[in-house]
Phi, psi and omega in degrees: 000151189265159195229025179250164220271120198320151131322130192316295211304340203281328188285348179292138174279144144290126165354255221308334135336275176331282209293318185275006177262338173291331176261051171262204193262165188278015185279322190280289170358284164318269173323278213308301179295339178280337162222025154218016152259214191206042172301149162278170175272022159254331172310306186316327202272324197291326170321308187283003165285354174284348185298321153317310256225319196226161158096214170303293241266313164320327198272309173310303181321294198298337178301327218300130167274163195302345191261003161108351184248177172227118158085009165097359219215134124337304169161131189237196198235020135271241186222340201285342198269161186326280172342301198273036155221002146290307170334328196253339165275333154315306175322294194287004185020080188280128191295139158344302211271345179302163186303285176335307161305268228296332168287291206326302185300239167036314197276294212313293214300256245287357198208331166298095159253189208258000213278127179066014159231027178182170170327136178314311179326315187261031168292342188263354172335141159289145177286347170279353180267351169074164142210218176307322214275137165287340171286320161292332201255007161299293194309309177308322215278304181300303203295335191264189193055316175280342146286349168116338176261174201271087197255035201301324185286341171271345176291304183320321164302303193288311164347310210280350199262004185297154166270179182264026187247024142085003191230203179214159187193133191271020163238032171276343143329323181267333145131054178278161154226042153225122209264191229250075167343309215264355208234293179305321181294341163293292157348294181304322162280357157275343165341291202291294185267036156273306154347307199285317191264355162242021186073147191267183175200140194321334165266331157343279156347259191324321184302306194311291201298339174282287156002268173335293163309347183277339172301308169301307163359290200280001181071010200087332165210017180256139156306121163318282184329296191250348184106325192293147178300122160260140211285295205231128187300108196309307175338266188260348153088352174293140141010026213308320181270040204230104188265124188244158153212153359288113184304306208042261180250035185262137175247173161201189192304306174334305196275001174295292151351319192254335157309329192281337200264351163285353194248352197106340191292122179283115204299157183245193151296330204292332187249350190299294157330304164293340185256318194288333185271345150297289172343292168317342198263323196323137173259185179303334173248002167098018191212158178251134181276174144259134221262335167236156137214150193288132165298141198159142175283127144255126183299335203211108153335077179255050179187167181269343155169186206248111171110350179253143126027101202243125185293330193288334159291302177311303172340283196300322175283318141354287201292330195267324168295308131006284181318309164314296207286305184291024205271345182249000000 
């Protein structure tokens, strides 16, 4: 793969893009006008309330059973369960402060545990209290931070589980010291968004920037050591340069990409490789597929299948390219 830095003109959306991710569903809409037109932040906001009310993020809303879960579960080892569809209404960025958010969140926090869906210990657990494993109780930890709860006792946790190569891995109990692509990057983004929604604090901060660094260290997708692409996740045997969405605890470049340009982060060389490897995927029209999806129930469809034309990618490589284009 080449390592020289894309051409301005390469990072650019076509109209048409724009326009087919704007005639979409509004979980999409909504982003898509907020970063990448020149919406005001009222069109935006009036948009994103449709994210209750209509498309997928309703259908979702609406799956909830009166006890506060989806799919029966806490979290199961399909897509269906309470976890994996807040994690997907975060994603579509179903707002916090609506009537809709606030019951849904409302039943979980109040009626959900963890009983029969992780270690005997966290059965009694609340579901925003998490339970051991860190790549899960990262995906709780954004999603409650990002709703509005109190998810302050698993960040303290995942604090104390940082390693020293700067990342996390949920098989450091068996006595891995090396940590987890897939595992950090869930960490990071509870991070991010606990930060975001409660200010940062000097250890927090520092953990979140170590993190980070072990992904650039590594370029996003290389072995540190020798240098070489890792192709493929010893774990799940997935792709990392292969864009799935909903990724769920999986990771790969795309969503790296997109921690960094949610955090802020000022791009370098270090990503120069990782920005050439979006690019390449672009089709003829200006858009991106999905190129995986992970085995698994999904309650709601949010793309036409694995190999067609994916709003969620393109949404997100748009956005990552941008980020990218604006660095001097």
């Amino acid at each position: 793969m080449s390592t020289h830095l894309p051409k301005r003109q390469a990072l650019q959306p076509t109209s048409s893009a724009i326009r087919w991710l704007l005639d979409s569903d509004p979980s999409i809409r909504w982003q898509a006008m907020q970063d990448l037109t020149d919406a005001s932040d009222e069109e935006v906001a009036t948009e994103r309330t449709r994210v209750a009310t209509e498309g997928v993020g309703a259908r979702l809303l609406s799956l909830q059973a009166p006890d506060g879960r989806w799919g029966g579960a806490a979290w199961n080892r399909g897509w269906d369960s309470t976890m994996h569809v807040l994690s997907l209404l975060r994603e579509m960025g179903l707002d916090p402060e609506s009537s809709e958010a606030r019951r849904a969140v409302g039943l979980v926090r109040d009626h959900v545990t963890w009983k029969g869906c992780g270690p005997q210990e966290a059965d009694d657990n609340p579901f925003f209290a998490g339970e051991v494993e860190p790549c899960i109780n990262g995906q709780v930890a954004a999603s409650g931070a990002y709703f509005g709860q109190d998810v302050r006792s698993i960040v303290d946790r995942l604090l104390s589980e940082q390693l020293v190569d700067g990342g996390w891995n949920c098989e450091a109990p068996n006595g891995s010291m090396r940590s987890s692509f897939n595992t950090t990057i869930c960490v990071l983004e509870a991070l991010l968004e606990y930060e975001q929604a409660n200010g940062g604090n000097p250890l927090l901060t520092a953990a979140r920037l170590r993190g980070q660094e072990y992904l650039l260290e590594r370029r996003l997708f290389h072995r540190r050591s020798t240098g070489e692409v890792i192709e493929r996740d010893r774990m799940s045997d997935a792709a990392w340069t292969r864009f799935a969405f909903p990724t769920w605890w999986h990771y790969d470049v795309l969503r790296g990409l997109e921690y960094l340009r949610r955090a802020g982060v000022a791009p370098d060389e270090r990503v120069a490789e990782a920005i050439d490897l979006v690019v390449s995927k672009r089709d003829s029209e200006g858009l991106w597929p999905l190129e995986t999806r992970y085995p698994g129930k999904m309650l709601v469809e949010t793309d036409e299948g694995e190999g067609q034309p994916s709003r969620w990618n393109t949404l997100r490589a748009l956005r990552v390219l941008d980020w990218y284009a604006a660095r001097d």
